[in-house]
C-alpha positions in Angstrom: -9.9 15.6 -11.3 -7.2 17.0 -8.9 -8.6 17.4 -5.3 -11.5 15.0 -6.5 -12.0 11.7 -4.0 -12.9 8.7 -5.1 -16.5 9.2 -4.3 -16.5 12.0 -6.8 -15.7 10.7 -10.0 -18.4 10.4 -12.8 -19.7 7.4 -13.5 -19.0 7.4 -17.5 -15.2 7.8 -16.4 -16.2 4.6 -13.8 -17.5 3.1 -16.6 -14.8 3.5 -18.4 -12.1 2.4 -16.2 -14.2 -1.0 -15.5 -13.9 -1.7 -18.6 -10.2 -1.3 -19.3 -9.9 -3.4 -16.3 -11.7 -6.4 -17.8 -10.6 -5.8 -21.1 -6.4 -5.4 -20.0 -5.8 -6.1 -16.5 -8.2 -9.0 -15.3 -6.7 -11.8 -17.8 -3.3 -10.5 -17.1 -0.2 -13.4 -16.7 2.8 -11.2 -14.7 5.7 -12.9 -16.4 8.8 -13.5 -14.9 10.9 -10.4 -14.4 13.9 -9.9 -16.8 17.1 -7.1 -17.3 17.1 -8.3 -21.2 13.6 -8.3 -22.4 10.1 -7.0 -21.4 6.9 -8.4 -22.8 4.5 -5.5 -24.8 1.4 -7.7 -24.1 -0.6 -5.7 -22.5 -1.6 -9.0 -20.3 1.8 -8.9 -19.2 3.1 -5.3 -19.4 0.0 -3.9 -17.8 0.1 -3.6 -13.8 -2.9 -1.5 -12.3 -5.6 0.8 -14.1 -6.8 4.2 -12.5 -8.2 7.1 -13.0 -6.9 11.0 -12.9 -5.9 13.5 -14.7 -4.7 12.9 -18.3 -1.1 14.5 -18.9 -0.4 15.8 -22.7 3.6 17.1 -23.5 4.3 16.9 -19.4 1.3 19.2 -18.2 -1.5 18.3 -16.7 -5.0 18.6 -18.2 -8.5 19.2 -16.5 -9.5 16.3 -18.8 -10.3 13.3 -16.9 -8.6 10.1 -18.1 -8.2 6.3 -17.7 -4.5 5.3 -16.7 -2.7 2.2 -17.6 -0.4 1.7 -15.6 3.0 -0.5 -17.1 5.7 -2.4 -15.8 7.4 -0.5 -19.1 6.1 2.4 -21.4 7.6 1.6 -24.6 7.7 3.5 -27.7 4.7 2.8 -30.3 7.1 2.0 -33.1 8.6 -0.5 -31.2 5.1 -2.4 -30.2 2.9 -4.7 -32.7 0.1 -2.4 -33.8 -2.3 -5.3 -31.9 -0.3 -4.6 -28.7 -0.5 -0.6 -28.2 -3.1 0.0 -25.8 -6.0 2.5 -27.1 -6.4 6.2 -26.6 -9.7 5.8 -25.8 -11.9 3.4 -23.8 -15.7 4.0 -24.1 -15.0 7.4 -25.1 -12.6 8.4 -22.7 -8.8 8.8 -23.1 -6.2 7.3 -21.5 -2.8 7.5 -20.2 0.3 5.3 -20.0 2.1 5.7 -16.9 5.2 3.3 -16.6 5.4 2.5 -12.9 7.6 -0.7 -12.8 5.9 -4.2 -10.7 4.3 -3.8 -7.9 5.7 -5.8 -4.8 4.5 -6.3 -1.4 6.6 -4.8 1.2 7.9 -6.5 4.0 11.6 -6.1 4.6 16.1 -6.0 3.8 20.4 1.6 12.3 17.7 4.2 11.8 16.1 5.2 14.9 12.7 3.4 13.6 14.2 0.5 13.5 15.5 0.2 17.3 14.0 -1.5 20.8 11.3 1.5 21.6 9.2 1.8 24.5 6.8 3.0 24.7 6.8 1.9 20.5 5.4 4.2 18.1 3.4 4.2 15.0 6.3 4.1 12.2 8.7 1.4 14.0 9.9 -2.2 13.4 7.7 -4.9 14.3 7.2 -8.2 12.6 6.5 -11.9 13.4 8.8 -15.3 13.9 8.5 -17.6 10.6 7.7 -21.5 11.5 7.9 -24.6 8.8 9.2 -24.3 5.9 10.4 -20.6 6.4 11.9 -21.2 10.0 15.2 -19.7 10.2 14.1 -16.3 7.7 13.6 -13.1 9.4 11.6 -10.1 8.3 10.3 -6.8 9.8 7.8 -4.3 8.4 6.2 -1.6 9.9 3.9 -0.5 13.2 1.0 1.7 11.3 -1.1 2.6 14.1 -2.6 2.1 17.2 -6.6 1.8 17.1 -8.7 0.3 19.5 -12.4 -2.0 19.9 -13.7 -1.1 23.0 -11.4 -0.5 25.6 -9.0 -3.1 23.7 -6.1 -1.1 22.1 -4.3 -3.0 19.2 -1.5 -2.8 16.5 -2.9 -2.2 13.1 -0.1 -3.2 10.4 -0.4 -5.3 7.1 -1.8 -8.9 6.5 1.5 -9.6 5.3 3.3 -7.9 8.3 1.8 -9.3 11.1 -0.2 -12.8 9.7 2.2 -13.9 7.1 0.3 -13.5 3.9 -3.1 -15.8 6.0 -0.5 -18.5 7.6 -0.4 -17.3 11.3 -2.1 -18.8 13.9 -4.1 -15.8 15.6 -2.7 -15.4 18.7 0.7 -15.6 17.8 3.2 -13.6 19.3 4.2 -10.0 17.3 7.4 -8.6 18.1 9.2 -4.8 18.3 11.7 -4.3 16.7 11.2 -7.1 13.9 13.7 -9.6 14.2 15.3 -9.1 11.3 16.3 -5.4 13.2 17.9 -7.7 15.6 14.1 -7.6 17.9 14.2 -11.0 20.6 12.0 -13.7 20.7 12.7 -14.1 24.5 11.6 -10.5 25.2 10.9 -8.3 22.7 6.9 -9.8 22.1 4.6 -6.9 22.4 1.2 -8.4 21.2 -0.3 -10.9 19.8 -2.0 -11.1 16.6 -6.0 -11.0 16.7 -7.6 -10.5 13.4 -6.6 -10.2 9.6 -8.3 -9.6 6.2 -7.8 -12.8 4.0 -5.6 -12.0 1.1 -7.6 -13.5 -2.0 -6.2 -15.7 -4.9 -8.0 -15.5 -8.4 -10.4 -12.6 -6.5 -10.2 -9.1 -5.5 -9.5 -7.6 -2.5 -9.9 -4.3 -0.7 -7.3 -4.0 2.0 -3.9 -5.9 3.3 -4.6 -5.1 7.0 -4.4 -6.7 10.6 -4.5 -6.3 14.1 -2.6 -7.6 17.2 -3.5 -7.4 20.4 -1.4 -4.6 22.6 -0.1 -7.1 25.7 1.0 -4.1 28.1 -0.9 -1.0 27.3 1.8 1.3 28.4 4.3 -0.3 26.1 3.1 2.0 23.0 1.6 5.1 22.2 -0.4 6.8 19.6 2.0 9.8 18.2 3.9 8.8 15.1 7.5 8.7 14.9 8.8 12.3 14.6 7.8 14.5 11.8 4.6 13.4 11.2 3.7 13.7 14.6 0.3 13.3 16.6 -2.9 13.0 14.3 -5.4 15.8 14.8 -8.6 13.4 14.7 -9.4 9.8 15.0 -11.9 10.6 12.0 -10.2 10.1 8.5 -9.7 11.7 5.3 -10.6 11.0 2.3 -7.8 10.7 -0.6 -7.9 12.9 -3.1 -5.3 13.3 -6.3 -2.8 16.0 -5.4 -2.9 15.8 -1.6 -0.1 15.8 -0.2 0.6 13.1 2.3 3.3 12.1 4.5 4.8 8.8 6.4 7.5 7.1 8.8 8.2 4.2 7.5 10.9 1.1 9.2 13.1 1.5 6.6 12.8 4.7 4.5 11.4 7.0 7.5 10.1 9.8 7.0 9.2 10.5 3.2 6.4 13.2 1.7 4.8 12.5 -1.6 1.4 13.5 -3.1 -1.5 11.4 -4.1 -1.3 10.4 -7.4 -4.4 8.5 -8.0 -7.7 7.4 -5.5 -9.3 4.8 -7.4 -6.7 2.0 -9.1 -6.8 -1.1 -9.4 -3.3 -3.3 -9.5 -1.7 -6.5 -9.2 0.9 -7.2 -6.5 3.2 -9.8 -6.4 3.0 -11.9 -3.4 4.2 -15.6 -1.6 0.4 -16.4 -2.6 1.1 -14.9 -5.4 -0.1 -12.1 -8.2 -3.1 -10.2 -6.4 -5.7 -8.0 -7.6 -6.4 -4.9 -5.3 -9.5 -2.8 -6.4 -10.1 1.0 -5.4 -6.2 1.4 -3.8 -4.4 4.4 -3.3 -1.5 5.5 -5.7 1.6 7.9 -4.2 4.1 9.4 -5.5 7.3 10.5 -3.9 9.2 14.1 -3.8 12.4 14.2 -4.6 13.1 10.6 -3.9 10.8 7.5 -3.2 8.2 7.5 -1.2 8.4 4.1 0.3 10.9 0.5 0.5 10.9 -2.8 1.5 10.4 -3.0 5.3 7.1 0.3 4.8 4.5 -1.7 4.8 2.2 -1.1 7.2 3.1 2.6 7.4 0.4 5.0 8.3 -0.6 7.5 5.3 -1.1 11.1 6.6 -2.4 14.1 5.1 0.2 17.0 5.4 -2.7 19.9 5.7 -5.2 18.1 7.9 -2.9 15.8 10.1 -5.5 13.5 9.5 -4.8 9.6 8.4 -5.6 9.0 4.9 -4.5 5.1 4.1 -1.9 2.0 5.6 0.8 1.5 2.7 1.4 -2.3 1.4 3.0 -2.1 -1.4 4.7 -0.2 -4.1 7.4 -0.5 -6.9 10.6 2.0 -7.9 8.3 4.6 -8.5 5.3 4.2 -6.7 3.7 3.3 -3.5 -0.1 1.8 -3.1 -2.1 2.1 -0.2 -5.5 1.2 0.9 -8.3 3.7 2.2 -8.0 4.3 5.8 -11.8 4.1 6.0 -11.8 1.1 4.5 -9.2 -1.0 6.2 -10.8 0.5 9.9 -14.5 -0.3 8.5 -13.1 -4.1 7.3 -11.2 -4.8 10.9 -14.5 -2.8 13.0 -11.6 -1.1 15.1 -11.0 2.8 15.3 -7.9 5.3 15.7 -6.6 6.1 18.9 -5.1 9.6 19.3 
């Protein structure tokens, strides 16, 4: 399945991957983290399934599979014989990747992180907390600018610029975040417009949101350095392999490869465990490919310079983002170059 998009894969492998959802991932209970013990339930052990290509003695195969993925890959003998996950599902084998929990990642001094202006894709920004939260700070990541109309805004994370649903829209976004020391009295550079409603006990698509650019010459398009300008406001589709790049707030600039186009996880959250259908998996080279403080980062693919997905999440090993196509086609906004 390497270089295959999501659009590509057969339905029997679909199929099968459905059902391993249902049957492992959609009556899952994320238990509480612990350095002593981990659960072999699948309902607890099991974090996201996807789809590639299935790995046999640490090569890859042609042979499509269905991937669990698990908070920890434990040895057989060491698992009740009613707890190992199956080799098959509907005829298809699978995989059993260990990947740690997946966590939503706001943030904990880089250049990305500074006062910028114009700001850049790949910088701090972030909101003010009110009520119960007032006196916390955070920061997560500028992904890019995109426009409806002649309106240019800030596209970031739900979680980055509407607190997880809570914000009032209109409120004020600032750059840098102000947990990177940004200031309420004049670092505001837009105001939030429009977010995708993170679900509880349903599935969702994308963690994304816009705010509203208040000065138009106080940002511009071109990524932080390294990744650059993109080449097109039209995107790419993901495909398992491609290599990809980011700038990120707190891990800057990482490279990594597309590791699966079509899984579905859950992500710890304030609201909190999410499903997320059809996301993005990446993995890092030589090093991770994302921290707390990413989210929001753009997702850009090496060969095309072309945008690819908005990360949101990820755990010690791996970093989930949504489809580009699918966050832009949720908000109705599109890439500015």
């Amino acid at each position: 399945m390497k270089g295959t998009s999501r659009k590509d894969i057969d339905s029997a492998v679909q199929d099968a991957k459905r059902e391993a959802t249902t049957r492992f991932l959609s009556r899952s209970e994320i238990g509480t983290p612990s350095a002593y013990s981990v659960s072999a339930r699948p309902q607890q052990n099991v974090v996201g399934v996807g789809l590639g290509t299935k790995v046999t003695k640490g090569k890859a195969t042609r042979q499509p599979c269905v991937r669990f993925y698990v908070d920890r890959k434990l040895g057989e003998t060491a698992i009740p014989p009613e707890f190992v996950l199956p080799s098959t599902v509907n005829g298809v084998p699978t995989d059993v990747i260990e990947t740690g929990r997946f966590l939503a990642q706001p943030a904990a001094v880089p250049v990305q992180q500074r006062r910028q202006r114009p700001a850049s894709p790949g910088c701090s920004i972030g909101f003010q907390f009110t009520g119960a939260k007032a006196g916390f700070v955070m920061a997560g990541t500028f992904g890019a600018v995109v426009a409806a109309g002649s309106v240019r805004y800030i596209l970031s994370n739900n979680h980055v610029l509407a607190d997880e649903n809570s914000l009032p829209i209109g409120s004020a976004i600032f750059q840098p975040g102000l947990l990177d020391h940004g200031k309420v009295s004049t670092d505001q550079i837009a105001r939030l417009t429009r977010f995708v409603p993170l679900k509880a006990g349903a599935a969702n698509v994308v963690d994304a949101a816009i705010a509203e650019v208040l000065v138009a010459k106080t940002v511009r398009p071109r990524v932080l350095p390294e990744v650059g300008a993109l080449k097109s406001v039209t995107p790419i589709d993901a495909t398992e392999g491609m290599k990809v790049h980011k700038t990120g707030r707190t891990t800057g600039y990482t490279r990594g490869s597309i590791f699966d186009v079509s899984a579905t996880v859950k992500v710890q959250y304030d609201l909190g465990t999410l499903t997320f259908e059809d996301q993005v998996l990446i993995r890092g080279e030589g090093g991770p490919f994302s921290g707390a403080g990413d989210s929001g980062s753009l997702i850009v693919d090496r060969t095309s310079a072309r945008a690819t997905g908005l990360l949101f999440a990820g755990s010690s090993r791996f970093t989930i983002a949504n489809h580009i196509g699918d966050v832009l086609d949720a908000l109705d906004v599109v890439l500015v170059l």
